[in-house]
Backbone as CSV, one residue per row, in Angstrom:
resi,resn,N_x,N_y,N_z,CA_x,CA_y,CA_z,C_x,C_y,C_z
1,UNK,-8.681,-4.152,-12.247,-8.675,-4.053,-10.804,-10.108,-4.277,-10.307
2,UNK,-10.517,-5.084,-9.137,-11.641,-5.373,-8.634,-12.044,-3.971,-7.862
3,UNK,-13.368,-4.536,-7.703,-14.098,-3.542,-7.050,-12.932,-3.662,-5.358
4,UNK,-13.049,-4.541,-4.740,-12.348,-4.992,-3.752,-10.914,-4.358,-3.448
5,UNK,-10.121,-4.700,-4.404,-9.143,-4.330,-4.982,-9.225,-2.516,-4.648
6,UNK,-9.561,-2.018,-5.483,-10.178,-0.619,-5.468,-10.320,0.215,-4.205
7,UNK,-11.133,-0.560,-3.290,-11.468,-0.446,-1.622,-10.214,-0.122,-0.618
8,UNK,-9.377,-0.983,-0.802,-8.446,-1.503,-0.264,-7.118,-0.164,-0.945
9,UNK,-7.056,-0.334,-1.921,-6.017,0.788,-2.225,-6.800,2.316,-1.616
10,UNK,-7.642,2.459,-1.745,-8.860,3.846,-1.007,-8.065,3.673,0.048
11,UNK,-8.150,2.731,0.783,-7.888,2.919,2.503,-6.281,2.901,2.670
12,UNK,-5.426,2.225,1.948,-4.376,2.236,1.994,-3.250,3.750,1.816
13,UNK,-3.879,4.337,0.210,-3.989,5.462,0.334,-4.452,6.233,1.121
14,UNK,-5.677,6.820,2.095,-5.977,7.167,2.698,-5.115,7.859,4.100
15,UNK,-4.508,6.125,4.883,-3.856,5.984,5.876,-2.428,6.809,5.493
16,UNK,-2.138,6.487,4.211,-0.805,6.869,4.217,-0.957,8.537,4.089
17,UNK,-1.649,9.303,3.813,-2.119,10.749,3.761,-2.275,10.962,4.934
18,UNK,-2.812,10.278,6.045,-3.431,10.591,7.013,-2.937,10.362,7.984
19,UNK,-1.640,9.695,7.868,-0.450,9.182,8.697,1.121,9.697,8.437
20,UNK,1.306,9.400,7.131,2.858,10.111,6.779,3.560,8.431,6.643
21,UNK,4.951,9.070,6.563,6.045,7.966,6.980,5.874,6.885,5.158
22,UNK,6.830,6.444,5.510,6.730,5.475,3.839,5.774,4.070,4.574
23,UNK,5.260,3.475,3.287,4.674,2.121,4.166,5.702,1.017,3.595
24,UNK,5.471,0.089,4.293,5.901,-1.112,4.457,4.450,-2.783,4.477
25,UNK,5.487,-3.595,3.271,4.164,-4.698,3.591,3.816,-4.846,4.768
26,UNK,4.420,-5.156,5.828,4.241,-5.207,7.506,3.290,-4.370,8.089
27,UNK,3.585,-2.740,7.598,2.761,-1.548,8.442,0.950,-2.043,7.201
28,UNK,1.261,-2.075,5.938,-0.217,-2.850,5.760,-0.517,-3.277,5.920
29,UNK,-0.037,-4.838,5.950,-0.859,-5.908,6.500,-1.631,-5.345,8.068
30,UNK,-0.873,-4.842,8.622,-1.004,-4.617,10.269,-2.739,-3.623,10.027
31,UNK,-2.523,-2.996,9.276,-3.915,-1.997,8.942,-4.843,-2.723,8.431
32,UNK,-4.784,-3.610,7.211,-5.636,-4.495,6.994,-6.279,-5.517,7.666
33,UNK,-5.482,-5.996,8.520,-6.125,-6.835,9.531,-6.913,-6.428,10.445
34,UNK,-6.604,-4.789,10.860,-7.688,-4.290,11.760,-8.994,-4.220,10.886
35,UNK,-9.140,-4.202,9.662,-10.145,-4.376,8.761,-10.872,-5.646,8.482
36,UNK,-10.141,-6.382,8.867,-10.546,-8.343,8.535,-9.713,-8.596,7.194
37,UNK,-8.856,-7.719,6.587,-8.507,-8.327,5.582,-6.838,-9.023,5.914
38,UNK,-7.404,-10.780,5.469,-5.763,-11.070,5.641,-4.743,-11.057,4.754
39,UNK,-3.824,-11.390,5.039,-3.012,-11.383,3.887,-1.636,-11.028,4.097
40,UNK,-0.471,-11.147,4.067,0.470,-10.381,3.744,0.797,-10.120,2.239
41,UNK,0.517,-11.456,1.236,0.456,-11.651,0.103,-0.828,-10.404,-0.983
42,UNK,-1.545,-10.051,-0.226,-2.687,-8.807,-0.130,-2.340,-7.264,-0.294
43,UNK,-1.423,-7.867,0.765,-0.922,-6.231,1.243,0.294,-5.705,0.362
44,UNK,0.965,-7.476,-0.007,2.538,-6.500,-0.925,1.368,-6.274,-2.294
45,UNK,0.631,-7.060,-2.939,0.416,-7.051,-4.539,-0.519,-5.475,-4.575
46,UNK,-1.178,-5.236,-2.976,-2.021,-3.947,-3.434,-0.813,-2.657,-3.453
47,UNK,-0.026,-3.135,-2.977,1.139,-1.979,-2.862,1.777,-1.834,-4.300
48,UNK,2.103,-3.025,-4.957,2.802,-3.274,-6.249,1.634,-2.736,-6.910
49,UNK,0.339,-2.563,-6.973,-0.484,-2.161,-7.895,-0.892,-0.649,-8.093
50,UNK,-0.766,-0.261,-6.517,-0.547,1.322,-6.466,0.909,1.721,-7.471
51,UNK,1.868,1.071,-7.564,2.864,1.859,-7.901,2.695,1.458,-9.331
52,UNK,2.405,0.608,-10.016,2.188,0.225,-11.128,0.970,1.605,-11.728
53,UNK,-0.021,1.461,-10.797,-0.905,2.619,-11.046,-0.292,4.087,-10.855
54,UNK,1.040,4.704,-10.523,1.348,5.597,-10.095,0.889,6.594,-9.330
55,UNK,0.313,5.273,-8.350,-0.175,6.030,-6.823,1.510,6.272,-5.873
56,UNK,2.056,5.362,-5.344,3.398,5.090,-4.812,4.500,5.159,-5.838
57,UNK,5.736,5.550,-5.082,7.164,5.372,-5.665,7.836,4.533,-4.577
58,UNK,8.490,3.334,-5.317,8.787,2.059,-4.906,10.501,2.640,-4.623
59,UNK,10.877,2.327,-2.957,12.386,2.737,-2.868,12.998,1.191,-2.429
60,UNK,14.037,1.127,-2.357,14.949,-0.110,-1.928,14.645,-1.365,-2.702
61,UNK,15.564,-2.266,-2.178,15.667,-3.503,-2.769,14.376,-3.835,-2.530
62,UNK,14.360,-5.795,-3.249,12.705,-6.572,-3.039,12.405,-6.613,-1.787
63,UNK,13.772,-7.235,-1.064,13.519,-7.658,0.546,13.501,-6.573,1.284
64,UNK,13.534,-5.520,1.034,13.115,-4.470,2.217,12.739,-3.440,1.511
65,UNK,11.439,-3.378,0.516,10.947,-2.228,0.030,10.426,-1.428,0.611
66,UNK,10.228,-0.135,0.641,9.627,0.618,1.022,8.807,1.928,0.068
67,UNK,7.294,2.444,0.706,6.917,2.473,-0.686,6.368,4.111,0.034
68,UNK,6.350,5.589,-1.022,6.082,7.001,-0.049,4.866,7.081,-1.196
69,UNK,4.239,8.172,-1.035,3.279,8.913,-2.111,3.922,9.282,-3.076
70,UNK,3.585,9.203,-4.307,4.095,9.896,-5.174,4.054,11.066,-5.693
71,UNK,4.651,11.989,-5.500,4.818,13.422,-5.487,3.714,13.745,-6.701
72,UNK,2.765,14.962,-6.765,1.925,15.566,-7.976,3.153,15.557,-9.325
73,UNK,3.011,15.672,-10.360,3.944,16.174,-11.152,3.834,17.969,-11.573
């Protein structure tokens, strides 16, 4: 994972602590862009990488995922 990379899940995580609600590629991208970062392609792979990292738990199908915190164990 890039330093970049890294940044970006910080803030992503962050928002979602600091906001609630499950995210959506849409509700990231929308946050990232207030940042300068574009992307929608950005926003799903940092999401897929949180959950891969077992930051997020990934709910629903591909086309309408939705992604919450993942509970402490």
């Amino acid at each position: 994972m890039t330093a970049h990379q890294q940044a970006r899940l910080a803030r992503l995580l962050a928002h979602l602590k600091a906001n609630g609600g499950p995210a959506t590629t849409g509700r990231i991208h929308r946050l990232y862009r207030t940042h300068g970062i574009p992307g929608r392609t950005t926003a799903r792979g940092d999401l897929e990488a949180a959950t891969t990292a077992g930051l997020l738990t990934a709910h629903g199908p591909t086309n309408h995922r939705t992604y919450t915190l993942r509970e402490p164990a």
